[in-house]
N, C-alpha and C positions, 0 to 999 in steps of 0.2 A: 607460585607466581600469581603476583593480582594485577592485572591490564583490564583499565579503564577507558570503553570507546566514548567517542565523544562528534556529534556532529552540531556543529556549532557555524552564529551568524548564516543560516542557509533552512530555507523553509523545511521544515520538520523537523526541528532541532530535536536531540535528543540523547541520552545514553544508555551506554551497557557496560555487564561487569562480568570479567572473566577471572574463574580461583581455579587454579591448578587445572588449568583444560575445560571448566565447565562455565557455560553462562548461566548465571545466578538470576542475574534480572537485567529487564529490557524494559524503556519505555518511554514516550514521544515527554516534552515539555508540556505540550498543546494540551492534556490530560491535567494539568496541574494549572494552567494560566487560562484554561476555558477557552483561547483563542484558536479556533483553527490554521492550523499550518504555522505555529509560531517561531520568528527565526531570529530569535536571541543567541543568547549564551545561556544553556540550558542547565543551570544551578541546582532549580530544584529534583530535578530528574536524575542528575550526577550523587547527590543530598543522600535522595532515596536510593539508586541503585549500591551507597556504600550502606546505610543504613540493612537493607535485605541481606548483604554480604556481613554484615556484623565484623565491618573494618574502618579504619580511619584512612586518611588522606596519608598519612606522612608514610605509611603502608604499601602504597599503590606503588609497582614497580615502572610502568611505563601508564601515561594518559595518551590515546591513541585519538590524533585527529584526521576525520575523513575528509583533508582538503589539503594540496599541498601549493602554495601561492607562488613557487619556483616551477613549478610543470608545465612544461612545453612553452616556456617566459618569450625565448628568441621568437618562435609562434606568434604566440600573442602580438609582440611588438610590431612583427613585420606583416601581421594583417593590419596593424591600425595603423603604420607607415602609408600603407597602400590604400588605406579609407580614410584620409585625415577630415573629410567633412563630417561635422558630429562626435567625432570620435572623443574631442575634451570633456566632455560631461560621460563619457562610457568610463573612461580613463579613472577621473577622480571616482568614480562609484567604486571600479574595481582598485584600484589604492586605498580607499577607505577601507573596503572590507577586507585588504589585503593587511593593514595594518590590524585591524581586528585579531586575525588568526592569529597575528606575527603576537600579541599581548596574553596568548592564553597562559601562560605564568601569572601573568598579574591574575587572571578573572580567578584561579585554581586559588593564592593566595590571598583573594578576599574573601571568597567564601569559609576560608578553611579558617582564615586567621593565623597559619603559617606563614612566615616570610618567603618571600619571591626563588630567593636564591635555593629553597628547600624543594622546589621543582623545577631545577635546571638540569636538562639533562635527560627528564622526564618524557618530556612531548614526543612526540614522534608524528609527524605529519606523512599521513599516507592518501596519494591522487584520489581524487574524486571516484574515478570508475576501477580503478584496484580496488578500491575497498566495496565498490556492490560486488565487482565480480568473487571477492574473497565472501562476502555476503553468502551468494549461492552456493559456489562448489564447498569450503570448508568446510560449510555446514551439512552439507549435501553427504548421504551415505553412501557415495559414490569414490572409488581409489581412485580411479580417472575420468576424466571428462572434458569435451568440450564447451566454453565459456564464453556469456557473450553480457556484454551490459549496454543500453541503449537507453537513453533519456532525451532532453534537453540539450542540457549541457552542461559541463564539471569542470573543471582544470582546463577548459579550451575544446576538451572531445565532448564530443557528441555519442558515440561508437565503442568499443573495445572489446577485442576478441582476443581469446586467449587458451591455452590449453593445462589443465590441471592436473597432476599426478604428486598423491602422496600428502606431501606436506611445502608442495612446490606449487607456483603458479607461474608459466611465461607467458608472458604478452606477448602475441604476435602481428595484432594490427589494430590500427586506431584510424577513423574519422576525425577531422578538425570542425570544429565551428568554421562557418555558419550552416552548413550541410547537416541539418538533423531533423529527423524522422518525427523527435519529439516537437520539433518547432512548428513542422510541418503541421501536425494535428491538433495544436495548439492555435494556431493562425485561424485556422478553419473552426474550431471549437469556436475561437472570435466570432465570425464572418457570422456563425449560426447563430449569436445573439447570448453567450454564454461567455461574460469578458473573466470572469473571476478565475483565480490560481485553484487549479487543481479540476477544472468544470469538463473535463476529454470524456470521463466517465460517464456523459447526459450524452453528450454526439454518441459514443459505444454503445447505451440503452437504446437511441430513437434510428439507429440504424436498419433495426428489423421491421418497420412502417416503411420504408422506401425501398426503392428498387437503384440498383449501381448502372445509371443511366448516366454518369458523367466522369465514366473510370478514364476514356479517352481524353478528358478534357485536361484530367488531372495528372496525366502521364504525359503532358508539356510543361508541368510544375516539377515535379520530382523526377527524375530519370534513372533505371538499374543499370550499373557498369558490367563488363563483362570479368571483372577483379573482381566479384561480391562485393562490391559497395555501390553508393548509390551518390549523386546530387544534387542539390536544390537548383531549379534556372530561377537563382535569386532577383530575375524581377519583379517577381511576384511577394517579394518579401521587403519589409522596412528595412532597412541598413540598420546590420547588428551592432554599429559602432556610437547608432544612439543609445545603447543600454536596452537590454529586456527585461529582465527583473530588477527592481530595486527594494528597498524594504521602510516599510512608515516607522512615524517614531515608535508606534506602538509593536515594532518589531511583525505585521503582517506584508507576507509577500504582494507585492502588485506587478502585473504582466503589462509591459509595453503595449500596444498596438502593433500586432507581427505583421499584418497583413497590409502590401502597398497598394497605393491607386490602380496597377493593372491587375491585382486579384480583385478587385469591386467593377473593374470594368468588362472580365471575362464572369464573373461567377454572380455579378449584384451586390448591390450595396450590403452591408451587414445590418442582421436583421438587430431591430431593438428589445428588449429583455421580456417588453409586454406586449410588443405582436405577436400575433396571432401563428402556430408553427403551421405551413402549406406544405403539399407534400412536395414545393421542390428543395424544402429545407431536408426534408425528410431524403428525398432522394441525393441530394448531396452527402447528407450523413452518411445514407449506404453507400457510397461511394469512396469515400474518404475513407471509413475505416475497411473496404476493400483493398484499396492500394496501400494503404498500412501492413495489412496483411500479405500481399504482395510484395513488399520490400522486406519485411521479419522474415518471409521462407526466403526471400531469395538470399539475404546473409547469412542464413540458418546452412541451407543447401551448397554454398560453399564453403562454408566451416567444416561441416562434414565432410565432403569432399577434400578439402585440405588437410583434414586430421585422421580421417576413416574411422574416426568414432563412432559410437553410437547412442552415446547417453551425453547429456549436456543440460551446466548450470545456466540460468538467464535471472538478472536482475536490471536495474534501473527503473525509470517513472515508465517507461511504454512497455516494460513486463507488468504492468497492473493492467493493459489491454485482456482479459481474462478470457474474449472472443478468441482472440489470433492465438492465445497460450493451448484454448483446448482444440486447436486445429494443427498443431505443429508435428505431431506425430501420422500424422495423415496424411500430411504436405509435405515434410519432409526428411531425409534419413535417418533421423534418430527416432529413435523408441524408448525412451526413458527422458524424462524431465524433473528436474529437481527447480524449483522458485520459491525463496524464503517469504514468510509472513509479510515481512517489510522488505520487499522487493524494489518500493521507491526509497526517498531521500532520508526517512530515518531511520531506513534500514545502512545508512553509511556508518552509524558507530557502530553496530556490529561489525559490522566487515571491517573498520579499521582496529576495531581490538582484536578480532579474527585473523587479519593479516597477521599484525604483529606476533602476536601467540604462536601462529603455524610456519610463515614463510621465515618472520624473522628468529623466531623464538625455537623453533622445531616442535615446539610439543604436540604430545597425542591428538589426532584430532576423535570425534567422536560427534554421529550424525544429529542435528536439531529438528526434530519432527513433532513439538509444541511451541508454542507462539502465548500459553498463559506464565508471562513472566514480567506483568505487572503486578497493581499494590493489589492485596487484598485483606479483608474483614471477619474476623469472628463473630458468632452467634452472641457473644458479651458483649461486643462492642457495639454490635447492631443496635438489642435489644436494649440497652443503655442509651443507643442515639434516642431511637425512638420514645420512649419513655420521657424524654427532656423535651420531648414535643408532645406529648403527650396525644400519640399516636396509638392506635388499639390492633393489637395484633396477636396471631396463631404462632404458637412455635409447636414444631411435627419434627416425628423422626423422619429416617430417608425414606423411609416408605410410604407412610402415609405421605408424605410431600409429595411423591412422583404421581401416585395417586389422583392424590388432591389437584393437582397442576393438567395432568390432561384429562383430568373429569370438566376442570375448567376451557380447558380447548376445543375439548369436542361437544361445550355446550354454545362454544363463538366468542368466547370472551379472549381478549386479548391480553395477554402476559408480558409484565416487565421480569427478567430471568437475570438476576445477580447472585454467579457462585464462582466460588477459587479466586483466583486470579487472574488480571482484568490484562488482555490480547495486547501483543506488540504488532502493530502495523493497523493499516485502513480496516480491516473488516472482522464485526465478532463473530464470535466463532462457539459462542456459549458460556461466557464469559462474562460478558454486557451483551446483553440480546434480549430484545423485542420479540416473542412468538406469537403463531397463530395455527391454526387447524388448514393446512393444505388443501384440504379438499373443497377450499369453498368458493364458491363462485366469486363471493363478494369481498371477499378476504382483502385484497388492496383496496378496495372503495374502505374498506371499515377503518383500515389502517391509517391511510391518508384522509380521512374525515378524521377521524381519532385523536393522531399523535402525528405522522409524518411532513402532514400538507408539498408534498412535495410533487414534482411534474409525474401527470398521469402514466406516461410512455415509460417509465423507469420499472423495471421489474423486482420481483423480492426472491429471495434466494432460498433453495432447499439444503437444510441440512439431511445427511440419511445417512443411516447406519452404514460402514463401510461393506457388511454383507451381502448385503441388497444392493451393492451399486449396479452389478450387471443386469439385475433383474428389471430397474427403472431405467436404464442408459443404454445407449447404445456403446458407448466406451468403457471400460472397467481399469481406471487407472485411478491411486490416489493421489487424491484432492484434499489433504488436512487444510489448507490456509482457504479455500475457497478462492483458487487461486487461475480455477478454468469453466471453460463453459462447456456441454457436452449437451447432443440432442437428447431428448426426454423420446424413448420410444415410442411410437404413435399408440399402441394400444392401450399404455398407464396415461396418457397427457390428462385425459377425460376424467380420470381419478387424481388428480392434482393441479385442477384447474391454476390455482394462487400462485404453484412457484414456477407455473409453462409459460414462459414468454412469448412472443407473437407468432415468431420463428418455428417452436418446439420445443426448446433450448430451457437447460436452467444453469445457472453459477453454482456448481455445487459445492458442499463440503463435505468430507465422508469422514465418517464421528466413531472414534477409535475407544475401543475400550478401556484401556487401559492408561489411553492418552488426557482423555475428557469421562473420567468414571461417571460422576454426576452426569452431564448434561446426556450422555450414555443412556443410561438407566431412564432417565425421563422420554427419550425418545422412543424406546423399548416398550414402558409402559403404555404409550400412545399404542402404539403399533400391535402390542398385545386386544388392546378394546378394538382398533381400526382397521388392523392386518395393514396401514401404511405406516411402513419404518421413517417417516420424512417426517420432519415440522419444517413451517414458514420460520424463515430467519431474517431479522435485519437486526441493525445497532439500535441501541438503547440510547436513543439521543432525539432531538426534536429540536436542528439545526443549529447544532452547537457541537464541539468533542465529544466521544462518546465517555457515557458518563464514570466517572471512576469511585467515586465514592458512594457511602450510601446516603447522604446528604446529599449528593447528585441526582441519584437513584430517587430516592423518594419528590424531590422537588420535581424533576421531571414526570413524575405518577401525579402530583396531585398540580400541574398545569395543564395536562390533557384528559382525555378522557379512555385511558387503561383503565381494564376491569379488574388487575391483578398485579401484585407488587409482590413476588417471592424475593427475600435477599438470605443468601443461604438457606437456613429450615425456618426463618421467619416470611408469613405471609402475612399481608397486608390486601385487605378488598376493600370495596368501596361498599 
């Protein structure tokens, strides 16, 4: 059976491809159009993921779309009955994009150059948050578990909880629009002078500079019910029925103005992009993603309580909070966590070929614990670019490589790191990744002069051998996606200055043998010269998708000033 996901017209477009039970390949548009967050109809990404399966189109037995534009319609209709000021321009956006979905026969039959009618029958449209939640648990090496997806918003919810056993998934309670968490953090993400799609991740960075001095102010915005849910006192917000997102011709998401005249009258006007951050900007941030976290346990903590579980899938855009994910078993009943790679919005074609495959299809499931299941490059293919640039470079076996690469770390020099195949979701993971030597004072100052130029407050991430996690953390839970934050023991912080954030805190990733062999072995080597199993990690990018080729790769090397360009066993120095 071949089931093809598909998240399409919705920021992070993107596909996946499932043979007989197994995902083959995963991986965002954005990677192939250089546009971040691009929310097309995701062609070439559909393209490649048959190409990696070594199938055709006429082949595919169902095309799985993670949106279905009939979910919770009565909903929809009788909240913009009940808001008819603004609501005409909300209306046609979501009709246009409603027509969009309705045509994916047509988009399938131009690309393929088969007729229309030779994919009727095919589609299958699966809800917005069915398909994160199918995201996490299906994939999840978990027979049962409790489920929760929280974003924005999808099909009308905001919310969806659920409980998973088997090859089953029921839904047992949903939030409606306008009531979401994700809106919530996104208004104030605004307010702090950050208007761009996808910008929550800089408020979750400069949280740890302030103190949660206006947790009370904000707890007359958002209220927790004594049901586990929670609601917005939407005065504080724009009327959701002028539209929140819409999409440019160039297919990039743009975020309304969430926040109304009484959130600028209670919290200050919103700061602009080039003032200067005060620390009551800062103290708001800690605030904000406090009560964020406050409302994740408190939905968490009656989930549990309603299911007596103890283990639970979470996906959506506010499972990328990596803060609140590594505090949930602390805070709240369960003790086990499972959150896919692409835990946000391109992680919906997973989940909607996911669904299909499991709930509807019954087949085997079997757990996903890699996330390298984009394109990748041979040493001939490399070594052939290069050469047509006439480019001068080392080719090493593995050993001498791993060698080579942290004799260069631990001389300060900064590594661009292209091996295997390139990560499904926000964050590399050793794939496409940026290194540096942890233990250095100066290590983000070098970074950001270098290649990142980005806000100083934002911290960089440790990978560490999963052995060593208890040894540096105080938590010892795996972290493959780099998908939580966990305090950094006070006694190691001093030997890894680069990835300890202000807090104590680092986003980790624990780097699996078997899973990531190369980037394994490099880390290893490090840790054999340094006795620390960690490197600094970030993406391999310099404000752009992270790079997927090695024509990406090397352009991004020779516009900054990296000291090292590894792609597979070819090196490349300056």
């Amino acid at each position: 059976m071949i089931i093809v996901g598909i998240n399409a017209y919705h920021a992070d477009a993107s596909a996946a491809i499932f043979v007989n039970g197994k995902m083959i390949a995963a991986i965002e548009e954005e990677r192939f159009t250089r546009k971040k967050h691009w929310a097309g109809f995701p062609a070439l990404a559909i393209q490649f993921c048959l190409k990696e399966a070594g199938v055709g189109f006429e082949e595919v037995d169902y095309f799985a779309i993670g949106r279905n534009p009939n979910a919770k319609l009565n909903k929809k209709l009788l909240y913009l009955l009940k808001n008819p000021l603004g609501s005409v321009t909300a209306v046609k956006e979501r009709l246009a994009n409603r027509k969009k979905i309705s045509t994916i026969e047509a988009e399938l039959a131009a690309i393929s150059g088969l007729p229309e009618v030779r994919f009727m029958g095919k589609v299958q449209n699966i809800e917005h948050h069915r398909s994160h939640i199918a995201s996490a648990f299906f994939a999840s090496p978990f027979e049962e578990a409790a489920c929760l997806s929280i974003d924005g918003s999808g099909d009308f919810s905001t919310t969806m909880m659920g409980v998973g056993k088997g090859n089953n998934i029921e839904i047992i309670n949903s939030i409606d629009f306008p009531h979401s968490i994700g809106i919530f953090y996104s208004a104030f993400t605004q307010l702090l002078g950050f208007p761009h799609y996808g910008d929550e991740y800089k408020v979750m960075g400069m949280a740890p500079y302030g103190k949660p001095v206006h947790v009370n102010q904000l707890r007359k915005v958002i209220q927790l019910k004594p049901d586990g849910s929670f609601s917005l006192n939407l005065q504080y917000f724009r009327k959701g029925t002028h539209g929140i997102i819409s999409y440019r011709e160039d297919h990039i998401p743009v975020v309304a103005t969430l926040y109304s005249d009484k959130m600028t009258a209670v919290f200050g006007p919103a700061r602009i992009s080039e003032e200067p951050l005060t620390q009551y900007h800062k103290d708001l941030a800690a605030s904000v993603q406090i009560i964020t976290e406050e409302v994740i346990f408190h939905l968490l903590n009656h989930l549990h309580q309603t299911t007596g579980l103890t283990r639970v899938c979470i996906a959506g855009g506010v499972a990328q909070n990596s803060v609140a994910n590594g505090k949930i078993t602390r805070n709240t009943g369960f003790k086990e966590v499972y959150i896919p790679s692409a835990g946000h919005d391109a992680g919906i074609s997973m989940g909607a070929g996911l669904w299909v495959q499991h709930q509807m299809m019954k087949v085997n499931r079997s757990p996903i614990w890699s996330a390298y299941t984009g394109s990748r490059f041979d040493n001939v293919f490399i070594k052939k670019y290069l050469d047509e640039q006439q480019v001068v470079y080392k080719e090493v076996k593995d050993e001498d490589l791993y060698n080579r690469v942290s004799d260069a770390l631990i001389q300060g020099k900064v590594v661009g790191w292209m091996n295997g195949r390139a990560e499904f979701g926000p964050r590399a993971l050793g794939g496409r990744s940026i290194l540096a030597d942890p233990r250095r004072q100066d290590a983000k100052e070098l970074l950001n002069s270098k290649i990142k130029r980005r806000e100083s407050f934002r911290p960089f991430a440790p990978s560490i051998l999963k052995e060593y996690v208890a040894e540096f953390f105080e938590l010892d839970e795996p972290v493959p996606f780099m998908e939580k934050v966990f305090p950094i023991k006070k006694e190691k912080q001093s030997l890894i200055p680069a990835v300890t954030h202000v807090d104590g805190s680092g986003r980790l990733q624990t780097v699996d043998k078997i899973i990531s062999p190369a980037y394994y072995q490099l880390i290893e080597a490090f840790r054999v010269k340094t006795g620390i199993p960690i490197l600094l990690n970030t993406s391999f990018n310099e404000n752009e998708p992270i790079v997927n080729t090695p024509e990406q790769a090397l352009a991004c090397f020779l516009r900054t000033d990296m000291d090292m360009l590894v792609m597979e066993n070819i090196i490349v120095e300056r």
